[in-house]
N, CA, C and O atoms as a DFTB+ gen file, in Angstrom:
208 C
 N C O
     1  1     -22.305      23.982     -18.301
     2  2     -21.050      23.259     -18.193
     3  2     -20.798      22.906     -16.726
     4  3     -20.875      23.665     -15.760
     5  1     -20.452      21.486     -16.749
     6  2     -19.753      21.322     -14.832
     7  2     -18.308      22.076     -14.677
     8  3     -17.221      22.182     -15.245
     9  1     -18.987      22.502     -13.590
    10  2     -18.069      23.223     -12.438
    11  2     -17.066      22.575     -11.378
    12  3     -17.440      22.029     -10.341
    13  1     -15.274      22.762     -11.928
    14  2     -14.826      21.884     -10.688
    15  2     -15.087      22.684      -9.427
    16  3     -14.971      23.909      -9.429
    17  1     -15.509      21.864      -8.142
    18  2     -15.321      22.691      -7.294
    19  2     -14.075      22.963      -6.351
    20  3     -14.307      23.626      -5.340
    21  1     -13.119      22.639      -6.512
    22  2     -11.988      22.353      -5.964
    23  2     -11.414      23.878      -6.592
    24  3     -10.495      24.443      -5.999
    25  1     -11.826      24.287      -7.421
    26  2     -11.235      25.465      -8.117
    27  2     -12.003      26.713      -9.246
    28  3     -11.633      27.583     -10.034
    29  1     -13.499      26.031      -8.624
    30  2     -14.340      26.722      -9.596
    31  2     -14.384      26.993     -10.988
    32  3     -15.290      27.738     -11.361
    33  1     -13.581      26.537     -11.850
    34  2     -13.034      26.093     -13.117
    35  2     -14.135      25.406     -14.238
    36  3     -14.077      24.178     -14.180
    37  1     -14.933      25.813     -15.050
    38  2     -16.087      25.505     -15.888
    39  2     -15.133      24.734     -16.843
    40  3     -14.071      25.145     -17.310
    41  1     -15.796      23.405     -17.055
    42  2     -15.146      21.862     -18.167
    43  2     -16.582      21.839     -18.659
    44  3     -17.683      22.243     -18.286
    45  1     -15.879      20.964     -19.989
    46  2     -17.155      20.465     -20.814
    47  2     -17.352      19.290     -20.265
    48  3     -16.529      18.727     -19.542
    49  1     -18.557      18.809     -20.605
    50  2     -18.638      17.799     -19.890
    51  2     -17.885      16.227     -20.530
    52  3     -17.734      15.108     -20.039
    53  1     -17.515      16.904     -21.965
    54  2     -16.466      15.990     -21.894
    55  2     -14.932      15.759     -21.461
    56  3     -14.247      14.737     -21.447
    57  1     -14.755      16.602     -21.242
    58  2     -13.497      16.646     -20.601
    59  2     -13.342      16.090     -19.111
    60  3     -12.356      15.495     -18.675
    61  1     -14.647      16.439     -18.337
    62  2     -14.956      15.935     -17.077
    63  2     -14.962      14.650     -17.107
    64  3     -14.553      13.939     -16.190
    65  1     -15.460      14.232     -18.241
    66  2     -15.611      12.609     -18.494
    67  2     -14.217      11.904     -18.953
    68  3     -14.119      10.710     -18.668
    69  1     -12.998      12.591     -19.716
    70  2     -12.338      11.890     -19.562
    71  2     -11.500      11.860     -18.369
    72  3     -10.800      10.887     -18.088
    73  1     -11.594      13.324     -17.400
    74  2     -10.945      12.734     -16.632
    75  2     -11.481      11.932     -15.155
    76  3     -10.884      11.989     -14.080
    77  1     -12.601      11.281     -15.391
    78  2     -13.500      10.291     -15.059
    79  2     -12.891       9.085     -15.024
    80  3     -12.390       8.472     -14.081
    81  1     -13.010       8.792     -16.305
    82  2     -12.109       7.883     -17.089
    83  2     -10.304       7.764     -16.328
    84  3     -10.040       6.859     -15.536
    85  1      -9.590       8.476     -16.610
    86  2      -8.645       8.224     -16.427
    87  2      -8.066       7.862     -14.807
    88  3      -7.156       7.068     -14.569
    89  1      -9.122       8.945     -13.398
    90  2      -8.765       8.350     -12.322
    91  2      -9.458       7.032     -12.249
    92  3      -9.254       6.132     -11.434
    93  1     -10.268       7.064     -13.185
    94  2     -10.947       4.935     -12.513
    95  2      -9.673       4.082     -13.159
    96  3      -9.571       2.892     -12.862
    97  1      -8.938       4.553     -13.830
    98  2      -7.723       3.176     -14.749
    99  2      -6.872       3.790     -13.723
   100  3      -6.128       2.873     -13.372
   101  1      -6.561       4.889     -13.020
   102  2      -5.872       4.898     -11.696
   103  2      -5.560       4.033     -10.451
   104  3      -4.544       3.716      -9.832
   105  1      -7.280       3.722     -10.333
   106  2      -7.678       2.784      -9.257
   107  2      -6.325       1.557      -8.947
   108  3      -5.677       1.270      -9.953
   109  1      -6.017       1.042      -7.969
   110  2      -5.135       0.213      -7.570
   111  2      -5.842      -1.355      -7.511
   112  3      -5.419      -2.511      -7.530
   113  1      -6.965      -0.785      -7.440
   114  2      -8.212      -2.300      -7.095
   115  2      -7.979      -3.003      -5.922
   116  3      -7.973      -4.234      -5.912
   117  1      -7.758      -2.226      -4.783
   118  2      -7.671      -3.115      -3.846
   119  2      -9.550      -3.679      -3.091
   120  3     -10.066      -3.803      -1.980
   121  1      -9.876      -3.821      -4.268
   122  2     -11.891      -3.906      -4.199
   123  2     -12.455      -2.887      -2.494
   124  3     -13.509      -3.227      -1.957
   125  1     -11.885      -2.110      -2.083
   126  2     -11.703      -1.893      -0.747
   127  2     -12.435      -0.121      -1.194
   128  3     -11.611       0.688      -1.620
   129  1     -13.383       0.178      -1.112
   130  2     -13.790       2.005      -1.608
   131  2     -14.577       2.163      -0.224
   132  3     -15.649       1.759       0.225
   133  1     -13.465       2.989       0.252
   134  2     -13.825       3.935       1.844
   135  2     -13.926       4.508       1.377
   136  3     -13.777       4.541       0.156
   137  1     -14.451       5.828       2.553
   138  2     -13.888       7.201       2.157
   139  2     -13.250       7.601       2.055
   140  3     -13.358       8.624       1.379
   141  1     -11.568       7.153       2.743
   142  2     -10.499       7.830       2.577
   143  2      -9.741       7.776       1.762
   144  3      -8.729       8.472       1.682
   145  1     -10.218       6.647       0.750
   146  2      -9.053       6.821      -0.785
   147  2      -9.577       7.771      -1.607
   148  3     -10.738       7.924      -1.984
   149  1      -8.454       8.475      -1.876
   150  2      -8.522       9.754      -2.579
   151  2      -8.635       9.869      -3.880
   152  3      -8.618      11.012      -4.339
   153  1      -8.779       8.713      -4.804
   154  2      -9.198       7.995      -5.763
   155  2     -10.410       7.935      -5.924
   156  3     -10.868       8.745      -6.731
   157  1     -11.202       7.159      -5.368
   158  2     -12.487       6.705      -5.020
   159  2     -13.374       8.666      -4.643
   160  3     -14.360       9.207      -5.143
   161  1     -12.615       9.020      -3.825
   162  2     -13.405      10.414      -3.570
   163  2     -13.172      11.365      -4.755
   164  3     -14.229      11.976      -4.908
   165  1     -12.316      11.745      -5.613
   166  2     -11.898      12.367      -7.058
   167  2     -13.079      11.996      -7.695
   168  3     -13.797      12.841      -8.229
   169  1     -13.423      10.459      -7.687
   170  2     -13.795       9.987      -9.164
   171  2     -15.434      10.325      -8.945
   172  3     -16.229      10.730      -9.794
   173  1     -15.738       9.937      -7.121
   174  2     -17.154      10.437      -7.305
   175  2     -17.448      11.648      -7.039
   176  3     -18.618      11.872      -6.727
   177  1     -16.463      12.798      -7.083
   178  2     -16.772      14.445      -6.820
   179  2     -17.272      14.221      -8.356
   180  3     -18.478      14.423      -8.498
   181  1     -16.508      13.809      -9.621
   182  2     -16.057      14.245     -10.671
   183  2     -17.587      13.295     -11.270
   184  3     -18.232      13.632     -12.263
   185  1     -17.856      12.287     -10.534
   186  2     -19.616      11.864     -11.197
   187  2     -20.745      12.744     -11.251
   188  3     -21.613      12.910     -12.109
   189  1     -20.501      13.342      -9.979
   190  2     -21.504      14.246      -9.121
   191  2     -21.370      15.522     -10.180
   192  3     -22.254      16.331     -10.464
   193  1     -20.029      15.468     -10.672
   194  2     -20.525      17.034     -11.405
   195  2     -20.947      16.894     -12.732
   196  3     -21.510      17.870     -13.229
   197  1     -20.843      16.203     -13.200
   198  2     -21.224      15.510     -14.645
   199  2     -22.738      15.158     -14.333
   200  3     -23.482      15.048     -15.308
   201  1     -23.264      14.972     -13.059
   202  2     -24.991      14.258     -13.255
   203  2     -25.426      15.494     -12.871
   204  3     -26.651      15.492     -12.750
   205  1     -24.831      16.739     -12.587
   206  2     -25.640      18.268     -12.243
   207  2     -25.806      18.770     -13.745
   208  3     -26.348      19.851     -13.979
């Protein structure tokens, strides 16, 4: 099962996936993905643990 690491907390991996899902319909779309939107960094911690 992925592991959040923000809290060490074991999800299925579907659950990881919806909440995948739900910060990308978050997104504001300003087509603009730095590093510092905290959006953009959530959604790819939350890829990264789903492809481990």
């Amino acid at each position: 099962m992925p592991t959040w690491k923000c809290t060490g907390t074991e999800v299925t991996a579907e659950k990881a996936q919806e909440s995948l899902d739900n910060i990308k319909s978050a997104c504001f779309g300003c087509q603009i993905h730095s590093n510092d939107c905290p959006i953009s960094h959530a959604a790819q911690e939350i890829a990264c643990m789903i492809e481990e």
